[in-house]
N, C-alpha and C positions, 0 to 999 in steps of 0.2 A: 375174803372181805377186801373187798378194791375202796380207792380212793372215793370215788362217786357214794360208794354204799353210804362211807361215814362220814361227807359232806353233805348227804343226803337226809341223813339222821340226824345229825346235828341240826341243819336249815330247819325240820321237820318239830324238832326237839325244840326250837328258838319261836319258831312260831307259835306253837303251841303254849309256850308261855307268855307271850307276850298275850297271845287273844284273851289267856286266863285272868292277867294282870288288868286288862285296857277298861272294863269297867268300871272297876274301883278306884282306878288310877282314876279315870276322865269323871267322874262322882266327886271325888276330892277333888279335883281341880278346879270345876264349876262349884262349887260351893266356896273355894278359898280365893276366886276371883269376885263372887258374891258378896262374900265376906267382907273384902277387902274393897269393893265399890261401897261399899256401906259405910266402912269407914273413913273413907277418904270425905264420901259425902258429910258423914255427921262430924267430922273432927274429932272422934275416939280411937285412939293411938294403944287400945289396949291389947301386948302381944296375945296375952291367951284365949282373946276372944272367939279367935280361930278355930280352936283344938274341939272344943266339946260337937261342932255342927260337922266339923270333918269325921270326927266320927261315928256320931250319928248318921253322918251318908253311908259310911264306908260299911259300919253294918247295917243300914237296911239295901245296901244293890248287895253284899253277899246272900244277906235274905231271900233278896228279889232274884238275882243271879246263879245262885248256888247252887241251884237243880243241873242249869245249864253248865254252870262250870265242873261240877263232877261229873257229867257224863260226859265231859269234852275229855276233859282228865281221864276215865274211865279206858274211852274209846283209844286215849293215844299207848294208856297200857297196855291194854289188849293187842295193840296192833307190834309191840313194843318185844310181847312175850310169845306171839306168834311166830316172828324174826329170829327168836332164838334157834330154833329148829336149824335154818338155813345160814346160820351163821357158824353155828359149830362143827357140822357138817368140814 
């Protein structure tokens, strides 16, 4: 197992979460800038009015997303447990 291998794994490992994270992440964030346009317009300063619509986004893109993100998941397993082979070696 070389250098390259487990920087390679790692970079591989980093991406892969991040692609997992990026729609719910970017889901909350359009809605808490929404949110937050809303209030600036109407002069309502109220902190928890945030919470309930962030997550309402946050589960319906897992809804909407979640096929996609388990087989993205799925796929870097797999690819994860086939390596083992060549690693122990």
């Amino acid at each position: 197992m070389t250098q390259e291998f487990v920087l390679n794994l790692a970079q591989e490992a980093l991406t892969t979460a991040l692609l997992l994270a990026a729609p719910v992440l970017g889901l909350s964030l359009l809605v808490g800038i929404t949110i937050s346009l809303l209030q600036a317009t109407t002069q309502i300063q109220e902190q928890t009015l945030t919470f309930i619509p962030k997550i309402v986004a946050v589960i319906a893109g897992v809804l909407l997303m979640g096929r996609w993100m388990l087989n993205t998941l799925l796929e870097f397993t797999t690819e994860i447990f086939q390596m083992v082979g060549t690693v122990v070696r």
